[in-house]
C-alpha positions, 0 to 999 in steps of 0.5 A: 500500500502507497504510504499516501495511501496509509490511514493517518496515526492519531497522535494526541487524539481522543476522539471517537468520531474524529477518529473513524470519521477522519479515517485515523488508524484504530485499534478496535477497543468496542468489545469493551462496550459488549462486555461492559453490558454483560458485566456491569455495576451501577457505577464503573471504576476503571482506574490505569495510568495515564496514556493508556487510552481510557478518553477514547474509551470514553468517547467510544461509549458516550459515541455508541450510547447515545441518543442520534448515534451515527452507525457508520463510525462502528462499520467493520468494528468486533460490537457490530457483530453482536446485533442483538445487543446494538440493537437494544442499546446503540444509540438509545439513551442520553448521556452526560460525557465530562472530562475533569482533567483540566480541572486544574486550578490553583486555588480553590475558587479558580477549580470550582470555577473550571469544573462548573465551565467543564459542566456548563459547557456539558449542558449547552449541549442539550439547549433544546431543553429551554424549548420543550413544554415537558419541563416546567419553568422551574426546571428550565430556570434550573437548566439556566443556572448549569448553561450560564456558567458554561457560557461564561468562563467568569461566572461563579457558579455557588457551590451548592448548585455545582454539587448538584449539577449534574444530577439536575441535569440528569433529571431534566434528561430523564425528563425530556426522554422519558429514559435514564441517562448514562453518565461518563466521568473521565478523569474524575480524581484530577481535581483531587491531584491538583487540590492537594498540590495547591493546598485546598484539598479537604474543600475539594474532598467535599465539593466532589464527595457531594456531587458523587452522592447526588449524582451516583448515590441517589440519583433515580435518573440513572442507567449507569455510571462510568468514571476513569482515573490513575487512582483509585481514592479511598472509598471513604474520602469521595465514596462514601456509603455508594455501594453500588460502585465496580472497582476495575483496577489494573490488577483486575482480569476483567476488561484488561484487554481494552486498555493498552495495546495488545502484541497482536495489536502492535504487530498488525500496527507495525505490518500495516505501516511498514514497520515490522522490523521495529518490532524488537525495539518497541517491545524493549522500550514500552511493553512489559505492563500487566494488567489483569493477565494481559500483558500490554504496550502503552498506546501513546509510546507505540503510536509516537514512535511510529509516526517518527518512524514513517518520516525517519527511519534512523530516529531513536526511542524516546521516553514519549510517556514520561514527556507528558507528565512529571515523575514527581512520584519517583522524587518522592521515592527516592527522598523517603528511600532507606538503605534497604529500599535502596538496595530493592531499587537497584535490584528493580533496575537491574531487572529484577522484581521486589516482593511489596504489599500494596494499598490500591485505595489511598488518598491523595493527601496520604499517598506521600505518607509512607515508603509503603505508600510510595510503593503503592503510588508507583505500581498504580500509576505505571513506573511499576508493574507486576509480574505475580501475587504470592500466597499472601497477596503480596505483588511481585513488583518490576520496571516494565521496560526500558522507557520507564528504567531510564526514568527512574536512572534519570531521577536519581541523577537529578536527586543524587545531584541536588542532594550532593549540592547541599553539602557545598564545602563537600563538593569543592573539597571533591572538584578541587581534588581534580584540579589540584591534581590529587588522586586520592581524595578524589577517589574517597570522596567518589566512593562515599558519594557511589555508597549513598546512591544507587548502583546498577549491578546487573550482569545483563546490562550492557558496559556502555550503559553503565558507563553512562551511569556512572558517567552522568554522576561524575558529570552532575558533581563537578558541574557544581563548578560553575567558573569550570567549563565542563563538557561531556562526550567532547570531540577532541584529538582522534574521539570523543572524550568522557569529560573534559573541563577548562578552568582558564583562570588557572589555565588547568586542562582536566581530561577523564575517561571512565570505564566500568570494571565488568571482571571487578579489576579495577587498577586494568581498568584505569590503565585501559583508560589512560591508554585510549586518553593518549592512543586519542589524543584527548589533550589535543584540544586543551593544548590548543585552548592554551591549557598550560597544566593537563591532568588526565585521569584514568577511572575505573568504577564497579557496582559502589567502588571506584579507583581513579589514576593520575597522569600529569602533563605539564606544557612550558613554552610549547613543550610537553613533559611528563 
């Protein structure tokens, strides 16, 4: 097939009838709606990371439910073969469809002003309710309320109509149609994430608790409820007394299908575009999630890394997941961190799996409270997966893949070296050691720094990565230097050098070439690396920079330990002594 020819990727898409519509490319998720209806509660929980398709799933059942639905956008698709059930529910019902994931604000005010905006503009939709003699006055003043602050992005909409809006608005519907309504909610816990980053979390505890009550307690007017979300929040902080609610969680075998993308999916993906021979790398860097019992790739990192593909065929994987969102949860990880959760995070990125018991129902404002906590913030929002339950329902915890083991090494560069940075005398002492040529306080401040942080020790890893590890320590400590120009992986002489830094104040060269000491020897190691300083030429370029003292230093490092030799070179008037 002609590559003009090819339906288009839908980056960043999350809606249905755009996408069939438009002629995306889809991954056909409806069985999701056949088993929903053969298997559902009053109100549905499904809670994933973020990225793995639950809008769109979304807007395929608010497309599929509702009244005025387009048949056409299911052509071809698996719900189409069940006809029994289209006929019986496809495109017979209201529904109430709202997003909660801009709901953002940085106060409270400023929240309860954008979720009123996000459900006023739910009820324009349904202005033909100001014209229908089936509702009263009263009622049609009561719509007014809801579509007046959707119309106006400065209206302060009270908090009590606000906790009741979208049960008004599911009785008007039910009203005007004479039939229940389904309720979508995705994203239903972000107003709680941003609440308690911006210190306001108990009102917006209440704020959500009353509006869940009205509109999935006891609300008459209800079909069924659908709600997403990466956390599933303690059912007595904003469920409180709803009985009726299905939690689907990512350890659930029900539905794990339907959120991800399969390896069948990502092949018949890869064939249509003529990329099966990225096959290999895309299970390496995104597959590796277990949801239930199926093991899944994240949909965003799949369809990014094809699309950069179709036009490139040389581009790297890129850590297109982790762009999308900070890695907060890590920081605080790695901040709570003991010795011996260290030591599990090294046996994590060196992939292995640690034994943890998990809580799946916290709340936002305790989720930091805890190492145990952490653990458990981390498994439900994706940095970790699983990989089997014991006897006592204890997880067997993993790093999925490589996109999300290079997220966590990346934070503990940037924690190691903030935490490095708030003992300055320490890290002069360090750096200074370097320039004043002295290769022995160099090397005990290194290891004392490589005992408090964590090492990668796996056999199955390759050398050069764990040379860029230990790379990337050293880089972070002497950066500390500002008056130093430092430069990393610096084309110089015959190659390219590990580091290399310039103080010109004092005319002082410094050229560094790490290795990692695989067979644990590690005086070998540091003659290999002052050999290729002087087989390279790696002074060459300090020379000509008018360094007139080059130190070259050979360093070998091994799980926590390191050695570090010297090799000094002096030029006087264009002359090289050693």
């Amino acid at each position: 097939m002609a590559e003009s020819k090819k339906k288009k990727l839908p980056i960043g898409i999350e809606n249905f009838e755009e996408i069939r519509a438009e002629d995306f490319y889809y991954v056909d998720k409806t069985g999701l709606i056949r088993d929903l209806l053969h298997n559902w509660g009053k109100v549905n929980l499904f809670t994933r990371p973020r990225r793995f398709g639950k809008s769109l799933n979304m807007s395929m059942l608010k497309t599929f439910f509702e009244i005025g639905c387009d048949k056409t956008l299911f052509e071809g698709l698996e719900i189409m073969q069940d006809t029994d059930l289209c006929d019986a529910y496809m495109g017979q019902y209201p529904v109430i469809s709202v997003s909660l994931k801009n709901v953002n604000g940085n106060n409270y005010d400023t929240a309860c002003s954008m979720l009123g905006s996000v459900i006023g503009r739910e009820a324009l939709r349904f202005q033909f309710l100001l014209e229908s003699d089936r509702l009263t006055d009263v009622e049609k003043s009561l719509y007014s309320q809801l579509i007046a602050v959707g119309a106006n992005n400065s209206f302060n909409i009270p908090d009590t109509i606000l906790m009741g809006s979208l049960h008004t608005l599911s009785s008007l519907l039910k009203k005007y149609y004479g039939l229940d309504v389904i309720m979508l909610i995705d994203e239903y816990d972000v107003p709680l994430a941003k609440a308690n980053e911006n210190g306001y979390y108990d009102q917006m505890v209440m704020l959500i608790r009353n509006m869940f009550d009205q509109a999935l307690k006891t609300n008459d007017n209800l079909k069924f409820a659908v709600l997403t979300g990466c956390l599933r929040v303690a059912k007595e902080s904003i469920f409180t007394g709803l009985n009726n609610m299905k939690v689907l969680s990512i350890t659930d075998v029900r539905f794990d299908e339907y959120f991800g993308f399969m390896d069948s999916e990502v092949r018949d993906l890869l064939e249509y575009y003529d990329l099966s021979d990225c096959y290999g790398t895309i299970k390496e860097w995104y597959d590796g999630y277990r949801f239930g019992k199926a093991d899944v790739y994240c949909p965003w990192d799949v369809l990014c890394y094809c699309d950069a593909h179709r036009s490139d065929r040389s581009a790297p994987p890129e850590a297109y997941w982790s762009n999308t969102s900070g890695n907060e949860a890590i920081r605080h990880f790695l901040e709570q961190a003991g010795s011996v959760t260290r030591r599990e995070l090294e046996r994590l990125i060196a992939g292995e799996t640690v034994t943890k018991p998990l809580r799946q129902d916290l709340t936002y404002n305790d989720m930091y409270d805890s190492i145990e906590n952490v653990w458990s913030l981390l498994f439900t929002t994706g940095y970790l997966t699983q990989r089997g339950i014991t006897d006592q329902r204890e997880y067997i915890l993993a790093i999925p893949n490589k996109e999300i083991r290079n997220i966590f090494t990346e934070q503990i560069f940037e924690w190691f070296r903030d935490t490095a940075r708030k003992d300055g005398a320490a890290l002069n002492a360090f750096c200074d050691a370097f320039k004043n040529g002295d290769p022995e306080t160099a090397e005990k401040k290194f290891n004392e720094y490589l005992r408090r942080t964590i090492s990668i020790r796996d056999t199955a890893v390759r050398r050069e990565m764990k040379e860029n590890y230990y790379h990337g320590i050293l880089l972070g400590l002497l950066s500390f230097k500002d008056s130093w120009d430092i430069a990393s992986n610096r084309e110089t002489g015959d190659g390219y050098c590990d580091i290399m830094a310039e103080i010109d104040t004092e005319g002082i060269g410094i050229v560094i070439e790490l290795k990692y000491a695989d067979d644990g020897d590690l005086d070998a190691a540091c003659r290999t690396a002052l050999e290729q300083i002087e087989a390279k030429r790696y002074a060459e370029q300090l020379l000509d920079d008018g360094m007139e003292t080059i130190l070259e230093y050979g360093i070998a490092c091994y799980k926590k330990r390191c050695h570090i030799v010297l090799n000094k070179k002096i030029q006087f008037n264009s002359y090289l002594v050693h």
